[in-house]
C-alpha positions as CSV (number, residue, x, y, z in Angstrom):
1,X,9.4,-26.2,22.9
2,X,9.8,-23.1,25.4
3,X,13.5,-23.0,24.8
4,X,12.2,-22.4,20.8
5,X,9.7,-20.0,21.1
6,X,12.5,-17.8,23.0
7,X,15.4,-18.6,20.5
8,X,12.1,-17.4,18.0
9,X,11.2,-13.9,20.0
10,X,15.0,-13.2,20.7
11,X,15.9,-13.4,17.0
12,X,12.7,-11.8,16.3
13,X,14.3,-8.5,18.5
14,X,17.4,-8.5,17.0
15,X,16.0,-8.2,13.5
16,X,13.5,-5.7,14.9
17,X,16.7,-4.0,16.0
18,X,18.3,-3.9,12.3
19,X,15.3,-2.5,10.6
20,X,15.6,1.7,9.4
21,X,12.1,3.1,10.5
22,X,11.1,6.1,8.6
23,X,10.9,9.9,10.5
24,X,7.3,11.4,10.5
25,X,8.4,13.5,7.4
26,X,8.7,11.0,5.2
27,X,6.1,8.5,6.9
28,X,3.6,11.8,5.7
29,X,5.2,12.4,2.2
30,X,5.0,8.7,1.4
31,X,1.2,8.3,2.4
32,X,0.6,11.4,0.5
33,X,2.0,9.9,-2.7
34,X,0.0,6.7,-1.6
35,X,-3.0,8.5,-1.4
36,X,-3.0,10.7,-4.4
37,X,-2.1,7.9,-7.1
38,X,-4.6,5.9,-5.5
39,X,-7.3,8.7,-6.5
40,X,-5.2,9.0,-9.9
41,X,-5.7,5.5,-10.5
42,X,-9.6,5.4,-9.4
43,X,-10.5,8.3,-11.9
44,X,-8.5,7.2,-14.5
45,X,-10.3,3.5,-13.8
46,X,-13.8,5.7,-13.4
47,X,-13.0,7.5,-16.6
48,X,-12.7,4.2,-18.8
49,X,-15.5,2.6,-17.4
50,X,-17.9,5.4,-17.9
51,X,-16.2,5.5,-21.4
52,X,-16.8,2.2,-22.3
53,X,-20.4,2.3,-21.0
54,X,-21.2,4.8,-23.1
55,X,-20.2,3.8,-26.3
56,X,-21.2,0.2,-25.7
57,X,-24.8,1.8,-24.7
58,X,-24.9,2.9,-28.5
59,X,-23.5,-0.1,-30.1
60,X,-26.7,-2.0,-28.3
């Protein structure tokens, strides 16, 4: 069982040693793109609700 769970970690640190991490640069510009289409997409979402309200407010 030991012998396993160190075959697991050492494959677990040679695929850790394979992956590309991303600079700071593009760690920030790729949160900021996160972060602004996730307020896009909560006004937009906001907007259609608030729509909606409305007009089904008049229709009752």
């Amino acid at each position: 069982m030991i012998d396993k769970i160190k075959k697991y970690l050492a494959d677990v640190r040679i695929e850790l040693g394979k992956v590309i991490w991303p600079s700071k640069a593009e760690l920030r510009e790729s949160s900021t793109i996160v972060v602004i289409l996730s307020l896009l997409l909560a006004t937009f979402t906001f907007s259609i609700d608030f729509i909606l309200n409305r007009i089904l407010q008049f229709i009752l």
